[in-house]
FIKOLZA-1660 file (N, C-alpha, C; in steps of 0.1 Angstrom, whole numbers, plus 5000, padded with zeros to 4 digits):
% residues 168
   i   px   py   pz ch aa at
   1 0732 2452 2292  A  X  N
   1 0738 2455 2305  A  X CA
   1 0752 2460 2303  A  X  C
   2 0759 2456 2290  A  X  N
   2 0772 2460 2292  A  X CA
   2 0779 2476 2289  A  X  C
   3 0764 2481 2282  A  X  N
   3 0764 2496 2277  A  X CA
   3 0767 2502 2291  A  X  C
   4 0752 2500 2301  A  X  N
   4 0756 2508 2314  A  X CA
   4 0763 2507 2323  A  X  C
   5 0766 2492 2324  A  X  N
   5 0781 2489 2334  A  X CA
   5 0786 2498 2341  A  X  C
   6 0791 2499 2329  A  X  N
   6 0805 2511 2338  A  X CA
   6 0800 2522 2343  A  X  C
   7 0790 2530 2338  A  X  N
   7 0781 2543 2343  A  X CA
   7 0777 2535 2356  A  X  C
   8 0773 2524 2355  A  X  N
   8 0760 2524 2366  A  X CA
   8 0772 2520 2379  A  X  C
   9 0786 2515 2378  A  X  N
   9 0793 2511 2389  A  X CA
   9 0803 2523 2393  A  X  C
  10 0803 2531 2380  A  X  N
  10 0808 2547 2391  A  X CA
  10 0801 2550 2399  A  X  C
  11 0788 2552 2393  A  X  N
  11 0778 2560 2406  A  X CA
  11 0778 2549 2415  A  X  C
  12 0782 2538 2418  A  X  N
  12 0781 2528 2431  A  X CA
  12 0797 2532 2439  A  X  C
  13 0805 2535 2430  A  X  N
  13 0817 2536 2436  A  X CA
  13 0817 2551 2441  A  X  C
  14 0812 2563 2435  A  X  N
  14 0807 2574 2447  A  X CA
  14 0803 2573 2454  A  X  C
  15 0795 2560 2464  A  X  N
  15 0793 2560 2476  A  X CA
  15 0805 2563 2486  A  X  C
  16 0817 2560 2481  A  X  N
  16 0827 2565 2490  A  X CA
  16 0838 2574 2487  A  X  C
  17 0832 2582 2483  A  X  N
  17 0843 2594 2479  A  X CA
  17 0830 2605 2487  A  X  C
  18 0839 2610 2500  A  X  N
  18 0834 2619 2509  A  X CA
  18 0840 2633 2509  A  X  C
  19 0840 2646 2512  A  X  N
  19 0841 2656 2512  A  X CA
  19 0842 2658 2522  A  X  C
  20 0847 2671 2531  A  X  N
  20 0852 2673 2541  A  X CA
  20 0853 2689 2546  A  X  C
  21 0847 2692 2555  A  X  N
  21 0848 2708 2557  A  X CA
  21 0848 2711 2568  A  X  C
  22 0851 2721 2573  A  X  N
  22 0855 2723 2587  A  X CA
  22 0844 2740 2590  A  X  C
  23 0842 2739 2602  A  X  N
  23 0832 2747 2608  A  X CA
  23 0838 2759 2615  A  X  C
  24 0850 2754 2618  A  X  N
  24 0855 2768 2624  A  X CA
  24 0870 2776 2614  A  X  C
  25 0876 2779 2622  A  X  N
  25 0890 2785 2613  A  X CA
  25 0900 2774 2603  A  X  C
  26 0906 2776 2591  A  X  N
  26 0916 2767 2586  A  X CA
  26 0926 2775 2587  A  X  C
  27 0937 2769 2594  A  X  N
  27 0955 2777 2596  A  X CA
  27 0961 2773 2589  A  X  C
  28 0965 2778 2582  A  X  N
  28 0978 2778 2568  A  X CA
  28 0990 2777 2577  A  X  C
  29 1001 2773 2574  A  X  N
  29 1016 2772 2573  A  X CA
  29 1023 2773 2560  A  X  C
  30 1032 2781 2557  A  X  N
  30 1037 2773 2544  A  X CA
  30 1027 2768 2533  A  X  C
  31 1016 2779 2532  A  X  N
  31 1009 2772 2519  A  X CA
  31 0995 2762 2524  A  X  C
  32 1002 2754 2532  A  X  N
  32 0993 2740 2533  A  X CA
  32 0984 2743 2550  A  X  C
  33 0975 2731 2550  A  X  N
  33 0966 2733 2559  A  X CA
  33 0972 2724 2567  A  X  C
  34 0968 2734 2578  A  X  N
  34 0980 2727 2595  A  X CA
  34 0969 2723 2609  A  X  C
  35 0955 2718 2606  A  X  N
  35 0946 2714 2613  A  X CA
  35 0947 2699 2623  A  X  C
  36 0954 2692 2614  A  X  N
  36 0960 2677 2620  A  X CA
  36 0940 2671 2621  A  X  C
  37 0933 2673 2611  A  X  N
  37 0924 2664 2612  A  X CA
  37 0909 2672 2620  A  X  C
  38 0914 2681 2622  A  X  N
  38 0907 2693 2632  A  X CA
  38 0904 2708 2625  A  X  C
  39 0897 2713 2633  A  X  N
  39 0890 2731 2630  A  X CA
  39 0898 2736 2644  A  X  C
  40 0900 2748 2640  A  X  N
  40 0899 2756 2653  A  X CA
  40 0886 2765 2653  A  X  C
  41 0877 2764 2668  A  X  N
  41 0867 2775 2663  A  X CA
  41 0874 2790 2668  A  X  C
  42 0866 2796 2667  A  X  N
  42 0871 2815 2672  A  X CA
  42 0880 2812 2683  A  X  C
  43 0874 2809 2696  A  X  N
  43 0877 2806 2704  A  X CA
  43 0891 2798 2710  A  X  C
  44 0894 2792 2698  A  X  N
  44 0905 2785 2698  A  X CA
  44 0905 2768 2704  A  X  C
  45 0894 2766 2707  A  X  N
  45 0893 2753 2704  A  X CA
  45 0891 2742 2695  A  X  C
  46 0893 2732 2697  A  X  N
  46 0893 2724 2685  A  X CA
  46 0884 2713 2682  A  X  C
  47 0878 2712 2668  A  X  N
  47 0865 2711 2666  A  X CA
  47 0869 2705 2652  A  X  C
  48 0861 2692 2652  A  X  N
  48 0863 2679 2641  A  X CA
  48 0860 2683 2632  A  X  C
  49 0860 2677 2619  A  X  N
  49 0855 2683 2607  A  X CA
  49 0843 2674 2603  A  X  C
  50 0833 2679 2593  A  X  N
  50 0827 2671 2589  A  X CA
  50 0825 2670 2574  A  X  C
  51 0824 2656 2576  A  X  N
  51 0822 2645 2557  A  X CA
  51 0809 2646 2554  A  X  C
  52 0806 2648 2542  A  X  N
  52 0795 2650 2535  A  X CA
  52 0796 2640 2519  A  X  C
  53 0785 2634 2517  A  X  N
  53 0791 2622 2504  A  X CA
  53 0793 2637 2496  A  X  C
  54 0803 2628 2484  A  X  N
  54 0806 2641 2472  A  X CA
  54 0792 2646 2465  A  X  C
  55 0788 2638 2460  A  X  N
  55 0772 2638 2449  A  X CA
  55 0763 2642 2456  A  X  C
  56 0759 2644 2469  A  X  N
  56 0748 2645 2476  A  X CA
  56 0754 2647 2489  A  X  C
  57 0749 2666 2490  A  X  N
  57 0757 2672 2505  A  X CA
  57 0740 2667 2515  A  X  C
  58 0732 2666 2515  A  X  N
  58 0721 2663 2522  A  X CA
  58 0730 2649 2529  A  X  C
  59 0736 2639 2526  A  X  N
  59 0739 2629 2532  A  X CA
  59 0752 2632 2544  A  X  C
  60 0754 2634 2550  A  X  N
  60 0764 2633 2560  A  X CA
  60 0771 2624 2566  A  X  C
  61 0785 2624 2569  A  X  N
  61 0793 2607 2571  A  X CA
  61 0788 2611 2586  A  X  C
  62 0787 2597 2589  A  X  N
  62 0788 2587 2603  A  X CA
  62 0771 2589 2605  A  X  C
  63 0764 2594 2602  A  X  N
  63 0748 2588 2602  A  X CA
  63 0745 2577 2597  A  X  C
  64 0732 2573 2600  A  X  N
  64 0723 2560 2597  A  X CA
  64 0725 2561 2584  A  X  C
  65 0722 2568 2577  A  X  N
  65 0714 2572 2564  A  X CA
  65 0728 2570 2553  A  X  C
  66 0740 2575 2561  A  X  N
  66 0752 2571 2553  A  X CA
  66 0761 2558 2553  A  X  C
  67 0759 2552 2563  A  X  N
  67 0759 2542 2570  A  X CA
  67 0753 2528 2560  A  X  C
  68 0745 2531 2565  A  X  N
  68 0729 2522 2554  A  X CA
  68 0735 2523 2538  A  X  C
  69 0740 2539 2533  A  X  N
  69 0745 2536 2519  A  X CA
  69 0751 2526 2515  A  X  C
  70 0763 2532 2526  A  X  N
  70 0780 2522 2526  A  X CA
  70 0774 2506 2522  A  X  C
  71 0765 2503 2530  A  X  N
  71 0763 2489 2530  A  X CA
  71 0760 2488 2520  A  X  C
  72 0751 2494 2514  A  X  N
  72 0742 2492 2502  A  X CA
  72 0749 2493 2494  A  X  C
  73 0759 2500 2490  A  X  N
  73 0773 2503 2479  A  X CA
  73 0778 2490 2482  A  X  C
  74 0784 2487 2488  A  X  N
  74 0787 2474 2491  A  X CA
  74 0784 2461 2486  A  X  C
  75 0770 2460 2488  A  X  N
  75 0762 2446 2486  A  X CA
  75 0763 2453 2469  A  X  C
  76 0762 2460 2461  A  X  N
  76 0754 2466 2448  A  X CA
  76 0773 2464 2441  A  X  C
  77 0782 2469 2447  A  X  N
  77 0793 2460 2436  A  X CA
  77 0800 2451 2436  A  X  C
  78 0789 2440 2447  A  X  N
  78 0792 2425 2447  A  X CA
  78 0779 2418 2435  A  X  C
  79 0768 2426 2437  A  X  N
  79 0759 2421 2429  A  X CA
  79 0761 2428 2413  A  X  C
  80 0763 2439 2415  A  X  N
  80 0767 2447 2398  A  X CA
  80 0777 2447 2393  A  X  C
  81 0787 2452 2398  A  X  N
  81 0802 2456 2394  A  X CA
  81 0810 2443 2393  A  X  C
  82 0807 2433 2402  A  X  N
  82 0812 2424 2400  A  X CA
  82 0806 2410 2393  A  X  C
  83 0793 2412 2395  A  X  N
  83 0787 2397 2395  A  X CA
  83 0781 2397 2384  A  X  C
  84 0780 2408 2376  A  X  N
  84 0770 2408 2362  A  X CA
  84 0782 2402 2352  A  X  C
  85 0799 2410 2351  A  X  N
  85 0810 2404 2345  A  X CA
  85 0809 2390 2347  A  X  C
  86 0811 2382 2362  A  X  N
  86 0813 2369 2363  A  X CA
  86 0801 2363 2354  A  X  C
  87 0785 2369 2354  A  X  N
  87 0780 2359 2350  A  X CA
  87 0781 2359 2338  A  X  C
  88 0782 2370 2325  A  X  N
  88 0790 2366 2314  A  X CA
  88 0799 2359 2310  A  X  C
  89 0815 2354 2319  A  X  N
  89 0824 2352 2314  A  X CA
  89 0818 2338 2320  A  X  C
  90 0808 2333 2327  A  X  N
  90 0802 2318 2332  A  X CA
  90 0793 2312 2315  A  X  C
  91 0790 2322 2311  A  X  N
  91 0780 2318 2304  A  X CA
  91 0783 2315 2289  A  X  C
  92 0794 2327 2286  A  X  N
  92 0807 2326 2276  A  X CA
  92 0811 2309 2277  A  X  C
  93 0818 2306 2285  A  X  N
  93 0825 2302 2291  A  X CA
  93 0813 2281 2287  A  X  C
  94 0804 2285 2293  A  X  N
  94 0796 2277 2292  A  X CA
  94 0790 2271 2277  A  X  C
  95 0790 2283 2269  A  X  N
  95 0783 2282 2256  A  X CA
  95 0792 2285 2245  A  X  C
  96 0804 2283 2248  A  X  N
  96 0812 2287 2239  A  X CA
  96 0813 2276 2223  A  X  C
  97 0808 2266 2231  A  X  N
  97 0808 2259 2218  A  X CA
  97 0797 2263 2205  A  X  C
  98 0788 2265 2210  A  X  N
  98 0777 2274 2200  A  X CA
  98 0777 2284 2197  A  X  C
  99 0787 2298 2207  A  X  N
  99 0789 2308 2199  A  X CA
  99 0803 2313 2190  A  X  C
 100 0810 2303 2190  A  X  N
 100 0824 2302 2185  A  X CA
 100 0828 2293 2175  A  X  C
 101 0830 2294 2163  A  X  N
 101 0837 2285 2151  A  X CA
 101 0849 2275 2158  A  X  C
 102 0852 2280 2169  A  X  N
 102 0868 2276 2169  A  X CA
 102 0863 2266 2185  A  X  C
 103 0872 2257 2185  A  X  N
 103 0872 2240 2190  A  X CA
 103 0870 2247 2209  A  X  C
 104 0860 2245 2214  A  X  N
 104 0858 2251 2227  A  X CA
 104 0870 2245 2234  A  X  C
 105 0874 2258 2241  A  X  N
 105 0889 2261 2250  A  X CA
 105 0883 2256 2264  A  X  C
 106 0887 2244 2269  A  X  N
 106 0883 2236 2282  A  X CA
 106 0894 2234 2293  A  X  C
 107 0891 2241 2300  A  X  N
 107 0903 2249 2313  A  X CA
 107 0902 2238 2323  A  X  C
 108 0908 2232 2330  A  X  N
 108 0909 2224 2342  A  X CA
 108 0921 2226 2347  A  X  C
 109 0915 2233 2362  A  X  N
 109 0924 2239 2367  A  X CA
 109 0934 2233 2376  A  X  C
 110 0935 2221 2375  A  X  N
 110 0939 2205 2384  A  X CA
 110 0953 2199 2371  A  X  C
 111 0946 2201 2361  A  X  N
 111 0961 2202 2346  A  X CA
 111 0973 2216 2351  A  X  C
 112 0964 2222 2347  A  X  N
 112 0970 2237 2345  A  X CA
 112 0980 2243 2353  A  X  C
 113 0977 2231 2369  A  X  N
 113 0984 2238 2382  A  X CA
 113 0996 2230 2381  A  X  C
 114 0998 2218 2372  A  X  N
 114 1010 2208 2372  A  X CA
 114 1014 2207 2362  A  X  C
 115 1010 2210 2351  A  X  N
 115 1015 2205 2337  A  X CA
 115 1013 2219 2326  A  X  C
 116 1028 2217 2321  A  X  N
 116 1038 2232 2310  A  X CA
 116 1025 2228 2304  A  X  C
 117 1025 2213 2298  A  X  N
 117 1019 2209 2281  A  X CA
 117 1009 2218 2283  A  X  C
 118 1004 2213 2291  A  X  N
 118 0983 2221 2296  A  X CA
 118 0984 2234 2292  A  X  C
 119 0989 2237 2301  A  X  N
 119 0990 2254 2298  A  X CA
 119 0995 2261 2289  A  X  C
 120 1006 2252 2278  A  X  N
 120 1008 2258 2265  A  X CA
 120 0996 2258 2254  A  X  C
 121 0994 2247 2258  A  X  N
 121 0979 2242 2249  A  X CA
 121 0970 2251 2253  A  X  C
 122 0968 2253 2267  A  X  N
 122 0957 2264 2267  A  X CA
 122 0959 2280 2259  A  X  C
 123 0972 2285 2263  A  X  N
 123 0978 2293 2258  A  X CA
 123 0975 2295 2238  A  X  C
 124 0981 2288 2235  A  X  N
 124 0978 2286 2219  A  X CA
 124 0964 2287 2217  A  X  C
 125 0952 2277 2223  A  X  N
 125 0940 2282 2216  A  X CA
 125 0932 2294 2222  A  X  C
 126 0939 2298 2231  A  X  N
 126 0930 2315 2237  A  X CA
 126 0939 2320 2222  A  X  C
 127 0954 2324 2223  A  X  N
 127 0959 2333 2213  A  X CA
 127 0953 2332 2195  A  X  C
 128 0951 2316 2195  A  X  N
 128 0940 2314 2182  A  X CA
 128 0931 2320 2181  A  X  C
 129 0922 2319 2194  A  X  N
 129 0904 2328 2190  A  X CA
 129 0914 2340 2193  A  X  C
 130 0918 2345 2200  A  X  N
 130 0917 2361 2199  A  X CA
 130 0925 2367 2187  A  X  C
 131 0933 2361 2180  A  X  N
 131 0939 2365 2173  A  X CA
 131 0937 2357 2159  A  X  C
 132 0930 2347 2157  A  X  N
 132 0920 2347 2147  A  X CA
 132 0916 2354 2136  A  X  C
 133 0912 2346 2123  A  X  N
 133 0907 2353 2108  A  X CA
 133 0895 2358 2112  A  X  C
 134 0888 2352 2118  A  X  N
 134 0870 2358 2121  A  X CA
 134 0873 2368 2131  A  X  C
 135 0882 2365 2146  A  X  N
 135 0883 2376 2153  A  X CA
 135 0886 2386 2149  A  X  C
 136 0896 2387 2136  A  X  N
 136 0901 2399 2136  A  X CA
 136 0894 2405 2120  A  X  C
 137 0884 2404 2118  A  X  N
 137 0874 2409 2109  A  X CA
 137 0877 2403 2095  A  X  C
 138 0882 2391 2098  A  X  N
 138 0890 2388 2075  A  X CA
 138 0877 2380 2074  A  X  C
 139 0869 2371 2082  A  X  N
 139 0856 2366 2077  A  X CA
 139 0860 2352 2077  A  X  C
 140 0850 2345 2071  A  X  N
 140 0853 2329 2072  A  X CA
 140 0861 2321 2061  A  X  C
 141 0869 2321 2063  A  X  N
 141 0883 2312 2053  A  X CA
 141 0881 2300 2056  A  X  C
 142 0892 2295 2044  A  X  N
 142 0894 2282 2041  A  X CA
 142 0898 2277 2058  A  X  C
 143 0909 2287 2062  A  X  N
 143 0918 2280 2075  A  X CA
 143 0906 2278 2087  A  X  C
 144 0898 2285 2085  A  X  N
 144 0879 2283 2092  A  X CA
 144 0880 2270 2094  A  X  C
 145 0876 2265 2081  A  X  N
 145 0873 2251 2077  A  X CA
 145 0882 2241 2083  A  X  C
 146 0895 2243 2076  A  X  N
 146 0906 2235 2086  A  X CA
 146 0910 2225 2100  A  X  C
 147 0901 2243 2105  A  X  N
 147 0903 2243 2121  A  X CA
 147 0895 2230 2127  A  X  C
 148 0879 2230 2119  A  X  N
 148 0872 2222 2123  A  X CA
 148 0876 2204 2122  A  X  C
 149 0875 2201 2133  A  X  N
 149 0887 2187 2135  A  X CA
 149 0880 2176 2124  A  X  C
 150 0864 2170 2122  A  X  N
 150 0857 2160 2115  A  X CA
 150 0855 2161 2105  A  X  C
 151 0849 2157 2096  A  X  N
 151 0835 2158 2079  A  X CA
 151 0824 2160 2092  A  X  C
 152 0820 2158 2100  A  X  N
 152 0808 2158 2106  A  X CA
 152 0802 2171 2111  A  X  C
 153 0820 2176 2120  A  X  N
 153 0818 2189 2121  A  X CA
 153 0817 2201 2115  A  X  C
 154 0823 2202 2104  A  X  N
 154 0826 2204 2088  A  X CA
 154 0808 2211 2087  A  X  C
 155 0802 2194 2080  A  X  N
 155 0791 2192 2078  A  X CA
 155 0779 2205 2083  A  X  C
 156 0785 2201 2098  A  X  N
 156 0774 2206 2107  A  X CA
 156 0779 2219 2110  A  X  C
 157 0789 2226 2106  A  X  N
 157 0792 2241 2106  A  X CA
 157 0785 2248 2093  A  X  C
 158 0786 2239 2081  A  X  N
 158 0781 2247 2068  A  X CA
 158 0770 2247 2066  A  X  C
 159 0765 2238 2073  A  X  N
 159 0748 2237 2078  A  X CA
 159 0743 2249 2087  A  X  C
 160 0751 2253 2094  A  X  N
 160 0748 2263 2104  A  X CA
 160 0749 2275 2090  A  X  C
 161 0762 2275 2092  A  X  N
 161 0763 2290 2077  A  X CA
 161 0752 2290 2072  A  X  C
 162 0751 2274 2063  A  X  N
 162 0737 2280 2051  A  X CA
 162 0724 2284 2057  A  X  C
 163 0717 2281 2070  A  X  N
 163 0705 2281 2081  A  X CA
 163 0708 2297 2080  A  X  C
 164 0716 2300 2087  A  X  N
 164 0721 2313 2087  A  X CA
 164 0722 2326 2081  A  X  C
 165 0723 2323 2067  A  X  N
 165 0728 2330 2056  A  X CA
 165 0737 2336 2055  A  X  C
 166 0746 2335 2065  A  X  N
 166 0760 2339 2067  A  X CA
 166 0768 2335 2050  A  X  C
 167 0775 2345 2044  A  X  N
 167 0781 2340 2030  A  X CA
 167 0796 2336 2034  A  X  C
 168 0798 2326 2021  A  X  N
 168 0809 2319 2026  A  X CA
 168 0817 2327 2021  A  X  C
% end
């Protein structure tokens, strides 16, 4: 999903990029168009313009049919654009201890809102994983090892490597 993402939430976010043309005369001033939101037809009366989606002139603004989109764009980047990221950073977030060498980063947001310590502490182990020997492609080092607080966890990390065949 994270290949199309982005492709698939532009085309959701061209639901509202409309186009706009006018049916009767456009009057210049100075270069620029002096309609105030309006056409003049021949006649000299004045006559609204009409929106057409950008991607698809068959659709027309203020119909059912565009109407119905809007909603549908709508509901689609609460469910795509937004909710496919949240469920990632839930699941990250959730399993980090199995997909991460480094001591899971445990956020409580009730510390964080009262207390420097909390949030320095948090601060330091986000800047650790992201800026990290494994993050940043040097592989698994001695300071790997280090990090890991027990013999147990130790144990049960080199156990994982050797299962693995990850080389040390």
């Amino acid at each position: 999903t994270y290949l199309i993402l982005p492709s698939t939430a532009l085309k959701i976010f061209y639901a509202f990029k409309w186009d706009s043309f006018c049916e009767g005369t456009v009057h210049f001033e100075d270069g620029a168009i002096k309609n105030e939101g309006g056409c003049m037809t021949e006649e000299g009366e004045r006559k609204a313009m009409r929106a057409f989606l950008a991607v698809d002139y068959a659709i027309e603004g203020g119909t059912l049919k565009a109407d119905a989109l809007v909603i549908y764009a709508i509901i689609m980047i609460f469910v795509y654009a937004i909710g496919i990221p949240a469920l990632y950073v839930v699941l990250f977030y959730r399993y980090q201890h199995e997909l991460s060498v480094y001591e899971p980063i445990d956020i409580k947001l009730s510390k964080l809102a009262r207390s420097a310590t909390e949030r320095a502490e948090l601060k330091a182990a986000v800047t650790k994983f992201y800026f990290g020997d494994v993050t940043l492609g040097y592989g698994i080092t001695d300071q790997t090892f280090d990090m890991l607080n027990s013999i147990s966890e130790t144990a049960k990390f080199k156990n994982w490597l050797a299962a693995s065949g990850t080389p040390r």
